[in-house]
C-alpha positions as CSV (number, residue, x, y, z in Angstrom):
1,X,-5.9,-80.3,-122.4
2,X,-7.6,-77.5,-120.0
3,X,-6.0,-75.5,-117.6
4,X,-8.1,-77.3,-114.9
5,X,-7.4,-80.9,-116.2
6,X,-3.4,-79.6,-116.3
7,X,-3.6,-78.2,-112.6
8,X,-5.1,-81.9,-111.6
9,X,-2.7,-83.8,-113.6
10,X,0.1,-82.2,-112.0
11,X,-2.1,-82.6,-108.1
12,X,-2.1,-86.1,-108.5
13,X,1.6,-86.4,-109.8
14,X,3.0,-84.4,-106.9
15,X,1.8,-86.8,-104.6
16,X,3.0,-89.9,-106.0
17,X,6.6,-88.8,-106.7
18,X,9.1,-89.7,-104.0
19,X,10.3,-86.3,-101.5
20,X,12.7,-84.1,-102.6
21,X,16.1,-85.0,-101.4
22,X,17.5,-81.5,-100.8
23,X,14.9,-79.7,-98.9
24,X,15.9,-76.6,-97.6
25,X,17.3,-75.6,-94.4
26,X,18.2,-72.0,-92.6
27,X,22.0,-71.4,-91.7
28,X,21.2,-71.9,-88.1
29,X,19.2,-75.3,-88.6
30,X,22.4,-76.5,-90.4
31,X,24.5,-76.4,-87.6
32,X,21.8,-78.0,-85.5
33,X,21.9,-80.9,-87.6
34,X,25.6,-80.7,-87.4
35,X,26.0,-81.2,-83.8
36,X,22.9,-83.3,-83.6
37,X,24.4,-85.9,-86.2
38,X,27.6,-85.4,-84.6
39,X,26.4,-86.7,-80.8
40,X,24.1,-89.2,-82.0
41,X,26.4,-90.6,-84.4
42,X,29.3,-89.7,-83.1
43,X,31.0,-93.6,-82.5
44,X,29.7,-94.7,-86.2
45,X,31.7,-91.3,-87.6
46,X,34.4,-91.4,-85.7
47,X,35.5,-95.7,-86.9
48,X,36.3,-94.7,-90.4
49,X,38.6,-92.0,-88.8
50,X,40.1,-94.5,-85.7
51,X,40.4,-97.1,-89.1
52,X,42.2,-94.3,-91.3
53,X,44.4,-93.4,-88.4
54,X,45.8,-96.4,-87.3
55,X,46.7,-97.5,-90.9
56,X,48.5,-94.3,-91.0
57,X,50.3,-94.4,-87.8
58,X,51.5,-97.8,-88.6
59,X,53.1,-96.6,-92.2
60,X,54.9,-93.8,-90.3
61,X,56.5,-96.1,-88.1
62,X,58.6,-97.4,-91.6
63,X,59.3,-93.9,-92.8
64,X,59.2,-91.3,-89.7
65,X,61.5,-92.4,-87.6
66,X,64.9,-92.6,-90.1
67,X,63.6,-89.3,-91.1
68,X,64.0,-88.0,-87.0
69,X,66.9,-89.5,-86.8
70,X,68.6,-87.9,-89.4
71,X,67.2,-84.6,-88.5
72,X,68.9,-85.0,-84.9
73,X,72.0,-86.2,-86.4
74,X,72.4,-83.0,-89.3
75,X,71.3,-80.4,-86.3
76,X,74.0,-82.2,-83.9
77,X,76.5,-81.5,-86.3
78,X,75.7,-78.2,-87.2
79,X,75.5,-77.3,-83.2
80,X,79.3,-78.2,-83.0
81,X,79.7,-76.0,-85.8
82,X,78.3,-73.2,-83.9
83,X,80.0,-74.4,-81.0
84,X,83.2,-74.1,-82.7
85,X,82.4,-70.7,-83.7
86,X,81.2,-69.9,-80.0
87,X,84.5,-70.6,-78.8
88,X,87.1,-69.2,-81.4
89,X,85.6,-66.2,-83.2
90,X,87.8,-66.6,-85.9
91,X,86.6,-69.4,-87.0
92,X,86.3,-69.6,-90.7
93,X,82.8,-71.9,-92.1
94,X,84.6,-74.6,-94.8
95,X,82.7,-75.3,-97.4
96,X,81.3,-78.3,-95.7
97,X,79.6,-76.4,-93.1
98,X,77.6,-74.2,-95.4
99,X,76.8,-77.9,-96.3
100,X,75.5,-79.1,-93.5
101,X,73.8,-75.8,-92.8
102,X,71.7,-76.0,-96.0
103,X,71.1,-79.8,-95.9
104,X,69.2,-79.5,-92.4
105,X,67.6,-76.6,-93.1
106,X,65.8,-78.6,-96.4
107,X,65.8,-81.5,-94.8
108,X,63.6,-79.8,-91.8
109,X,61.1,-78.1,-94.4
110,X,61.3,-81.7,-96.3
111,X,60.2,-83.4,-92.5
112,X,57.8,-80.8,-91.5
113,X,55.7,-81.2,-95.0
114,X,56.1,-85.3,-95.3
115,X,54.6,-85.7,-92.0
116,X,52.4,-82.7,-92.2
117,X,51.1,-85.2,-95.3
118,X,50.9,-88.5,-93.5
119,X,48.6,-86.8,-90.6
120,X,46.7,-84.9,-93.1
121,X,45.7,-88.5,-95.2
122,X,43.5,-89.6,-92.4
123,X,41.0,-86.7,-91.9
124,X,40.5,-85.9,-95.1
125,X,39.7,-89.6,-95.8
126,X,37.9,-90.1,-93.1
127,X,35.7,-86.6,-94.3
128,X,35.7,-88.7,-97.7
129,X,34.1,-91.6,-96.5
130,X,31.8,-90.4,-93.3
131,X,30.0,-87.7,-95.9
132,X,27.4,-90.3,-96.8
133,X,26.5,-91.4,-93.4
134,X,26.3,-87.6,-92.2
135,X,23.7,-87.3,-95.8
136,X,22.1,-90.5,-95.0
137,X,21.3,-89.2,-91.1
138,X,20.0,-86.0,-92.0
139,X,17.5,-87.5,-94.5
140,X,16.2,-90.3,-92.8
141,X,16.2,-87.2,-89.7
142,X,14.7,-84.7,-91.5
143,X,11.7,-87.4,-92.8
144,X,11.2,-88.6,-89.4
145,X,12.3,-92.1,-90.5
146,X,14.4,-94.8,-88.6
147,X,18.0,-94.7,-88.9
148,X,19.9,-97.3,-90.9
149,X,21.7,-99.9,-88.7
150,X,25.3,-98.7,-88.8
151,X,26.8,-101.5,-90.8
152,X,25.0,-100.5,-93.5
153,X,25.7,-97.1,-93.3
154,X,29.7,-97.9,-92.8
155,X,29.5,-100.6,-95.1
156,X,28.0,-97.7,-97.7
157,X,30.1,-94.9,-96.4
158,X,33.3,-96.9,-97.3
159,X,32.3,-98.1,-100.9
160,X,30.0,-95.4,-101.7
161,X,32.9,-93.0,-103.2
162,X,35.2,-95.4,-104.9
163,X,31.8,-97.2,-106.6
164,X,31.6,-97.2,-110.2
165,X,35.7,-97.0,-110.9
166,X,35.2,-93.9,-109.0
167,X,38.8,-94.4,-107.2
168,X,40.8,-92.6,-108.8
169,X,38.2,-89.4,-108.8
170,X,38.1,-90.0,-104.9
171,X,41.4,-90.6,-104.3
172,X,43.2,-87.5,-106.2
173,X,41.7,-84.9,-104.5
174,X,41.7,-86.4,-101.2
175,X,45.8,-87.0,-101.8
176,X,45.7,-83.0,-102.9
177,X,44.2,-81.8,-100.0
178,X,46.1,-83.7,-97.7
179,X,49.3,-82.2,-99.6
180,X,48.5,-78.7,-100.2
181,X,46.8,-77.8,-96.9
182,X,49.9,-78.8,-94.9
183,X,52.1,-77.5,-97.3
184,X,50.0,-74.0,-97.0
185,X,49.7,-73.9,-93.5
186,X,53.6,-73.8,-93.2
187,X,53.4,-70.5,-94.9
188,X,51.7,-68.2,-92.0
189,X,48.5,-70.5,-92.4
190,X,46.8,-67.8,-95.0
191,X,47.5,-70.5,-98.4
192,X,46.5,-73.7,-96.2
193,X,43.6,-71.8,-94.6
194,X,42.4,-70.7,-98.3
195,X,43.3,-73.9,-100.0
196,X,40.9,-75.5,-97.4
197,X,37.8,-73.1,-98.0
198,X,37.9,-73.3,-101.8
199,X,38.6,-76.9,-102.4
200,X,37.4,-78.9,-99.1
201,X,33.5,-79.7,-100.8
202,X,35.7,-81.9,-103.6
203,X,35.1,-84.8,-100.7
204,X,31.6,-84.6,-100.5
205,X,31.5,-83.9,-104.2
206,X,33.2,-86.7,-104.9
207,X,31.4,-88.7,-102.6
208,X,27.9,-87.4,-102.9
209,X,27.9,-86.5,-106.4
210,X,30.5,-88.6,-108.2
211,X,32.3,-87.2,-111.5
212,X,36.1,-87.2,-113.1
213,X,39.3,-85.6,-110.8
214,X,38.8,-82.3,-112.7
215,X,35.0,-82.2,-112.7
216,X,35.4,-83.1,-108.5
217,X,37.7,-80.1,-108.3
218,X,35.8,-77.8,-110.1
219,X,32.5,-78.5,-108.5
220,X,33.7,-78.5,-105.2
221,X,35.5,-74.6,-106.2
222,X,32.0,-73.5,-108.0
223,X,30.2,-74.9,-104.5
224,X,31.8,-72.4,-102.1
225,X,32.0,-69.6,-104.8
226,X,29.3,-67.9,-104.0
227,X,29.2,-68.7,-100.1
228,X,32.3,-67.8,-98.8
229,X,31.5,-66.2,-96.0
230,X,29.5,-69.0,-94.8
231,X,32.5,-71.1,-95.7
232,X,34.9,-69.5,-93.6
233,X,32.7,-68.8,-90.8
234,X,32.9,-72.9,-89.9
235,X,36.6,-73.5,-91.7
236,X,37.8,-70.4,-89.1
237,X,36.1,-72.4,-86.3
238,X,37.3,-75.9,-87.5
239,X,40.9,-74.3,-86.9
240,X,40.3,-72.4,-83.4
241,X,38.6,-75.9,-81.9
242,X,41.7,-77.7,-83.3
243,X,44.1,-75.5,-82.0
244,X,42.6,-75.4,-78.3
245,X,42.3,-78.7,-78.5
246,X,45.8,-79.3,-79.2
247,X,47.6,-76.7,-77.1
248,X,45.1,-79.3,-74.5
249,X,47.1,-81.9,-76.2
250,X,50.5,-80.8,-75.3
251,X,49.2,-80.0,-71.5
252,X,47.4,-83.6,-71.3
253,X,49.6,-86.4,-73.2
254,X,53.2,-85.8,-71.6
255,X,51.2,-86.0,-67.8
256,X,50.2,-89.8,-68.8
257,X,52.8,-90.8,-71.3
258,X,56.5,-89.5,-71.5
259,X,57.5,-89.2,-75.0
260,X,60.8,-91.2,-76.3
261,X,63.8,-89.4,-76.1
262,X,66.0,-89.3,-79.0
263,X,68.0,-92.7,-78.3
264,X,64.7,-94.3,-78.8
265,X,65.2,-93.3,-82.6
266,X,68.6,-94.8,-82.7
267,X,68.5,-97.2,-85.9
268,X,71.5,-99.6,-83.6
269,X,68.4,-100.0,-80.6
270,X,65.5,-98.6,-81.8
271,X,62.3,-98.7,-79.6
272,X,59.5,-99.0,-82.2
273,X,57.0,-99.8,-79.3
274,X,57.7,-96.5,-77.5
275,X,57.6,-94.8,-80.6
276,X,54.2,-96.4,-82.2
277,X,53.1,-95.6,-78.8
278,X,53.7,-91.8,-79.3
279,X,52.0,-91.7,-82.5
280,X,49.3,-93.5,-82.5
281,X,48.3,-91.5,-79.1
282,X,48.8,-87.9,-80.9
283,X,47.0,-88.9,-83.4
284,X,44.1,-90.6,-81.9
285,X,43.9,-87.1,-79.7
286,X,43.0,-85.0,-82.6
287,X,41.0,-88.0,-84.3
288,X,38.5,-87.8,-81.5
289,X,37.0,-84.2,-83.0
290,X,36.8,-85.1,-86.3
291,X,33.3,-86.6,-86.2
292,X,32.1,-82.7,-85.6
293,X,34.6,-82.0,-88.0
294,X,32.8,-84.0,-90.6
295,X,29.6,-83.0,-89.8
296,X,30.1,-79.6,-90.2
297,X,31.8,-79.5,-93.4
298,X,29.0,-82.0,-95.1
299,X,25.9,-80.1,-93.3
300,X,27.1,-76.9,-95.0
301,X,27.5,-78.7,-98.5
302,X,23.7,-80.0,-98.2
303,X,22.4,-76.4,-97.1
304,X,24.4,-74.6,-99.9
305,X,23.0,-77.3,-102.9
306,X,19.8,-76.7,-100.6
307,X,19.9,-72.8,-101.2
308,X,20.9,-73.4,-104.9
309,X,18.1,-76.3,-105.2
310,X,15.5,-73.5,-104.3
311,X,16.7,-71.1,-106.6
312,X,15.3,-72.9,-109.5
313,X,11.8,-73.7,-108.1
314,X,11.1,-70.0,-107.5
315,X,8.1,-68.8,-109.0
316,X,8.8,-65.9,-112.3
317,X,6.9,-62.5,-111.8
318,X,4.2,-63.2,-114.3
319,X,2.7,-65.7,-111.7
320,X,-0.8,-65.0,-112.7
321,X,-0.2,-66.5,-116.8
322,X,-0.3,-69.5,-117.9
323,X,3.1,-69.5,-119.3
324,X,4.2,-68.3,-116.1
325,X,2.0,-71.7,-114.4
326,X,3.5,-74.1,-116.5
327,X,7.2,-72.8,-116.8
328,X,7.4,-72.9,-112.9
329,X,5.9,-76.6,-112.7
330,X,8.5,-77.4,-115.7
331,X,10.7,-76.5,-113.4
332,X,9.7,-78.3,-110.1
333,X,9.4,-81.3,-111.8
334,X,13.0,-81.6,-113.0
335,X,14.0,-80.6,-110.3
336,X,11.9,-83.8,-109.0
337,X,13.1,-85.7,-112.2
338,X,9.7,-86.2,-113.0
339,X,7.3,-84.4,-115.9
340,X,3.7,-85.0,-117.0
341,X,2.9,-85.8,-120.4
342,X,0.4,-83.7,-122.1
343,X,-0.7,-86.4,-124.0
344,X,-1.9,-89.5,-121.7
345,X,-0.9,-87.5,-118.4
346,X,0.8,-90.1,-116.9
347,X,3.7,-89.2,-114.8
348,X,7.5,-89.8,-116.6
349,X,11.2,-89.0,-116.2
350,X,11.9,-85.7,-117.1
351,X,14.7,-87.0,-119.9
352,X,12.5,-88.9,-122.0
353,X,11.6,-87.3,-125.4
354,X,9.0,-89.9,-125.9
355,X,6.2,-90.7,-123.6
356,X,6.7,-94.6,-122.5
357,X,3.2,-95.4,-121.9
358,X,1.2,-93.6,-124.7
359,X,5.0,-93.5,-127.1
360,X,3.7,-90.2,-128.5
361,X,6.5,-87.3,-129.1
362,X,7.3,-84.4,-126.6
363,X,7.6,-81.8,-128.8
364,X,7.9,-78.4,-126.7
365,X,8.0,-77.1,-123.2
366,X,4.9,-76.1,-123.4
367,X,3.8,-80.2,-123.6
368,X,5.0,-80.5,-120.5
């Protein structure tokens, strides 16, 4: 086959293969698309979280409150210890008191990391399920095509990552994160804020790419290796808009709704409306800015797979040979997941060995 007959061949097979699905995107045009998505899809984001939450708040109302409770009941004791103390110096701490003194200091780190877990489950789910409607947006956007309806895109976004007996890949590192980035952030923030940068793409790996627990974890490490500046640019601004918007939090709520005192905890009369009440209406606060959330943290997985999509279409210095010619269009079209064969030039998957039209052997890469 001529060189000219090759160039044609290959013409008339780049325009009948489908678009590229990762086409790529400047830093600044990602977070356009992130707040973009995020306002025009900002109700059809923010369900899965609302639907997450909810679920959540309504397991914590079996668990959390016994938990208070006891917590009161261990620091009450150990404030008439130090009461005693206060008013007779010579006081001398039994054996019981050094008791109660380490039981509520465990059982406070024990507290602060269970629920620092149950609040965590819901955002990193709800970043789980929303990455394919944030994927789905940006290429229908990017193509100037019509949007999906949203049922179909939550309908998708919800099955999407536990398809294929994928559940337990989607779940474990979604449970991990929950667990280690509250668990780091009780340690001056620096493990939970690096726990987050390195291992936060497993979600959209998982959901996106699919793959076993390990293969998740590893991808999603490999993903932000090399673009960790990037990375902590957005994770640094993630944590600044959360904070501000929870110091606005403890300013806002207690204007419009008192929270329970600790008799409402009391197992003998326990209010379990009041106390619902207060978590489902801390939690919905901080819900409400996950959609950008969400947005940000899958717009910057696309435009880093972008950047590393690119790197293997670029043209070799020798751009003038043959060889040269060819070994860059071998390269395009796997990266299309297409290939031409040299024999009836028809246009075939890039895996096949065998041509299935003509069913003549693919011997080199120079048949391509």
């Amino acid at each position: 086959m001529s060189k000219s007959t090759w160039k044609q061949r290959q013409r008339e097979a780049k325009q009948q293969l489908p678009p590229v699905a990762m086409q790529k995107f400047s830093y600044t045009s990602m977070l356009k698309y992130s707040f973009q998505i995020f306002v025009q899809k900002y109700f059809i984001i923010l369900i899965p979280f609302l639907i997450f939450t909810v679920i959540m708040a309504t397991v914590k109302l079996f668990i959390v409150p016994d938990i208070i409770w006891n917590y009161y009941a261990l620091n009450d004791a150990w404030m008439r210890i130090n009461y005693k103390v206060f008013l007779d110096p010579t006081y001398v701490a039994t054996s019981l008191d050094s008791q109660v003194y380490y039981m509520i200091t465990q059982y406070y780190w024990f507290a602060q990391i269970l629920i620092g877990f149950l609040d965590a489950i819901p955002q990193y789910f709800g970043i789980l399920t929303t990455a394919v409607i944030i994927k789905r947006t940006y290429e229908l956007k990017s193509q100037s095509k019509k949007s999906l309806p949203a049922g179909a895109l939550l309908a998708e976004s919800f099955t999407n990552p536990f398809r294929g007996g994928n559940a337990v890949s989607a779940i474990i590192p979604t449970i991990l994160l929950s667990f280690l980035v509250p668990l780091g952030l009780l340690f001056l923030y620096i493990p939970g804020f690096l726990i987050l940068v390195y291992l936060m793409f497993s979600l959209q790996t998982t959901a996106l790419e699919k793959g076993s627990p390990k293969s998740v974890l590893v991808g999603g490490f490999n993903h932000v290796r090399k673009k960790v500046r990037k990375t902590i640019v957005i994770v640094l601004f993630v944590f600044l808009l959360s904070f501000l918007w929870n110091a606005l939090r403890d300013v806002v709520l207690p204007l419009v709704l008192a929270p329970p005192n600790i008799a409402a905890y009391n197992p003998a009369n326990r209010d379990l409306g009041a106390i619902y009440l207060d978590f489902l209406t801390n939690s919905l606060w901080i819900t409400f800015i996950y959609p950008l959330v969400a947005s940000l943290y899958t717009m910057l997985y696309l435009h880093i797979k972008a950047e590393k999509a690119d790197t293997l279409t670029k043209p070799d210095m020798l751009e003038n040979s043959e060889i040269a010619f060819e070994d860059r269009n071998i390269r395009i079209r796997r990266t299309q997941q297409m290939r031409i064969c040299p024999h009836c030039g028809r246009s075939i998957p890039v895996s096949l060995k065998v041509c299935n039209h003509c069913h003549r052997e693919i011997r080199s890469k120079l048949d391509l």
